[in-house]
C-alpha positions in Angstrom: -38.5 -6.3 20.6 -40.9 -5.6 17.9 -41.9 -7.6 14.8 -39.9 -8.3 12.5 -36.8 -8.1 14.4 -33.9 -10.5 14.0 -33.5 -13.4 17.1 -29.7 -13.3 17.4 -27.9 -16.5 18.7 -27.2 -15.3 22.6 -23.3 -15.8 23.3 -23.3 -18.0 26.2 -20.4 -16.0 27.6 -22.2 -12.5 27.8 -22.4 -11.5 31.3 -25.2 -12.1 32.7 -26.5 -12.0 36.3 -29.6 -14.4 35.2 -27.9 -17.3 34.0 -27.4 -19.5 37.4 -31.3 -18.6 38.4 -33.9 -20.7 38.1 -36.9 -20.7 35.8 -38.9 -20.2 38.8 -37.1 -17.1 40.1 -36.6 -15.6 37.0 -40.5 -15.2 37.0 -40.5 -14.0 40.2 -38.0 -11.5 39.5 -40.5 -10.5 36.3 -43.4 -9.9 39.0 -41.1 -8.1 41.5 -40.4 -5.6 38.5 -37.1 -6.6 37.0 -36.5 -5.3 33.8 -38.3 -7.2 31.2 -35.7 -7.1 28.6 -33.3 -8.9 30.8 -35.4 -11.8 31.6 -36.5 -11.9 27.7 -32.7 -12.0 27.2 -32.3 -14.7 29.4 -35.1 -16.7 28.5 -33.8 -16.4 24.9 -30.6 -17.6 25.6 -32.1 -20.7 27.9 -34.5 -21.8 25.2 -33.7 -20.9 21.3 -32.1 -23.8 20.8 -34.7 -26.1 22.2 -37.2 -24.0 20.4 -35.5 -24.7 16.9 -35.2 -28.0 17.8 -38.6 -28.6 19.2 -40.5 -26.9 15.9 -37.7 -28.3 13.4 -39.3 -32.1 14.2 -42.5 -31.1 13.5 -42.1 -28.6 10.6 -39.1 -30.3 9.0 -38.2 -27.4 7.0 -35.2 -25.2 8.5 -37.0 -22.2 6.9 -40.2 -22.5 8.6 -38.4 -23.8 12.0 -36.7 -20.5 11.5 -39.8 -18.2 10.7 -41.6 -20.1 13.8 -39.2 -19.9 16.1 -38.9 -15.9 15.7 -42.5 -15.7 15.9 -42.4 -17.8 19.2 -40.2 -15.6 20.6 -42.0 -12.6 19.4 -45.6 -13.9 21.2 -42.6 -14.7 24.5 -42.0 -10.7 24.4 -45.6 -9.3 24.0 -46.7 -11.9 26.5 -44.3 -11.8 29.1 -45.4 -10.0 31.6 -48.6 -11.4 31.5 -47.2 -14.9 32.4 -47.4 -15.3 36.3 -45.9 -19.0 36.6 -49.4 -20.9 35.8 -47.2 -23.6 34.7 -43.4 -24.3 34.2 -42.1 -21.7 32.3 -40.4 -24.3 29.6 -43.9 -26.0 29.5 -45.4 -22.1 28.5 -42.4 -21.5 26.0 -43.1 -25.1 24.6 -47.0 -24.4 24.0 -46.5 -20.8 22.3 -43.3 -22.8 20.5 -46.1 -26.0 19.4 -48.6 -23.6 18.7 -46.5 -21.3 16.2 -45.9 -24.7 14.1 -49.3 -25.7 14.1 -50.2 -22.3 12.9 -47.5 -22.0 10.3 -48.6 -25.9 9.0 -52.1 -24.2 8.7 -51.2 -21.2 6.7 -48.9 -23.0 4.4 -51.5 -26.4 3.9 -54.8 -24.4 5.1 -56.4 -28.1 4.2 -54.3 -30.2 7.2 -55.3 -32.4 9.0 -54.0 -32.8 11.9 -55.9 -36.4 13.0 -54.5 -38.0 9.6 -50.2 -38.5 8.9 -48.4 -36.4 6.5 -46.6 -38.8 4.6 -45.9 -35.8 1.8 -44.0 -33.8 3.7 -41.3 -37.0 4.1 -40.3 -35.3 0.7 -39.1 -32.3 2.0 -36.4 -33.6 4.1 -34.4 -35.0 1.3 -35.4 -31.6 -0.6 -33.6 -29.4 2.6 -30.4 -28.1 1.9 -30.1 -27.1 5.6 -30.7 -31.1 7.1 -27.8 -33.0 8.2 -27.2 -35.6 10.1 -26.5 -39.6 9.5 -29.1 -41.9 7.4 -30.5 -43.1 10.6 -31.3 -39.6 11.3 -32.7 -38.8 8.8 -35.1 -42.1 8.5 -36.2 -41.4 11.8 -37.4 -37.8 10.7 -39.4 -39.1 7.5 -40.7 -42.1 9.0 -42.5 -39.2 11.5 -44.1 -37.6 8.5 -46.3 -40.8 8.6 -47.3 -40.2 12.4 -50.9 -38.3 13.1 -49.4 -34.8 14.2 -50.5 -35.4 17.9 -48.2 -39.0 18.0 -45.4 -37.0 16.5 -45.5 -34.2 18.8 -45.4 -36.6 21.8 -42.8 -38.8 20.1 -40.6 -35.7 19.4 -41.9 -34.2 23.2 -40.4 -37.0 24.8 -37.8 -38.6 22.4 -36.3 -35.8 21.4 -36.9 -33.2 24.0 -36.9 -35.6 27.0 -39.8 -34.0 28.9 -41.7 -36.1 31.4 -45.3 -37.4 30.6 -46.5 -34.6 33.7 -45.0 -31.8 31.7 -46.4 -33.2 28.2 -50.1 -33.8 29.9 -49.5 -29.8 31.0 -48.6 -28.3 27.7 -51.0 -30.7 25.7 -53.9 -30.8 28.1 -54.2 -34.7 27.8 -53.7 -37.1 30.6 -50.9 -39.0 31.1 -52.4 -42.5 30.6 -53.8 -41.0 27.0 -50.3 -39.6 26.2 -48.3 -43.1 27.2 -50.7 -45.1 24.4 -49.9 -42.3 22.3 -46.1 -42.7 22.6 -46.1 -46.3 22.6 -48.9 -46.6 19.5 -46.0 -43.8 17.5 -43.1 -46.1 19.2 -44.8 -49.3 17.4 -45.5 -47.4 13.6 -42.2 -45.9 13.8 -40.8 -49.3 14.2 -42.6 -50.9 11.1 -41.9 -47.3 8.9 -38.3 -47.4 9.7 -38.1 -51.3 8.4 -40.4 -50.4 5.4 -38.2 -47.2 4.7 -34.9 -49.0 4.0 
């Protein structure tokens, strides 16, 4: 895959021999010499979703989710085979996913700051032609703008993506005690935004 290249949506259909092995063995496979551009298929097909998903709550825009989400899956293809099973292979794909918003938040607001809430970019939702979804929805998403970045990405880590505080500690390098008053402290403003943002 080089740069540049388009991420099609995977047809969930195609025939393929990867889809009923685990993330595990599909890594294992990688080692043992499997072609690479079948386990980049499959791990495209497993994840793109999640991916847009994942960099959509903390980008907001559906052009940059869109941008970021081809770049993940670009760094996913030049780093593949250097990936030996470290950590969870969703916990890798989440990092290089987390760390292509970051770096896309950087180039387009070089000035960020990530410890302080982003209660400007709350505008862009109601700008995006691309957002749907009910009122509640939509609250939700700009009462996150006024969340430091690292409360919103473990709000959206573990609201929205459901992974456990053992996979967020991995991926963000923070322990889990740290990460449960950092959920609960985004639980509590979210709260009091979502009454204020009636």
């Amino acid at each position: 895959m080089q740069e540049g290249t388009e991420v099609k949506q995977l047809d969930d259909n195609q025939k393929n021999p990867l889809v009923n092995v685990s993330d595990e063995d599909l890594i294992k496979f990688l080692a043992d010499g499997m072609e690479r551009e079948r386990i980049f298929i499959e791990i495209l097909r497993r994840f793109q979703k999640m991916v847009y998903h994942h960099i959509r709550h903390l980008v907001l825009s559906h052009d940059d989710a869109d941008d970021a989400t081809q770049n993940t899956f670009i760094k996913i293809w030049h780093n593949l085979e250097k990936f030996r099973g470290e950590s969870k292979l969703r916990t890798w794909v989440y990092r290089i996913a987390t760390n292509e918003s970051i770096n896309l938040l950087r180039r387009k607001k070089s000035a960020i700051d990530f410890d302080e809430a982003q209660p400007e970019m709350a505008d862009l939702l109601t700008e995006d032609i691309y957002l749907s979804g009910d009122d509640i929805a939509l609250k939700l998403q700009r009462a996150m703008c006024f969340l430091p970045y690292k409360q919103k990405l473990v709000f959206a880590l573990r609201y929205f993506e459901n992974l456990s505080y053992a996979e967020i500690s991995e991926l963000t390098e923070t322990s889990e005690g740290a990460l449960k008053a950092t959920y609960h402290h985004a639980v509590k403003k979210l709260e009091i935004y979502l009454n204020v943002l009636r």
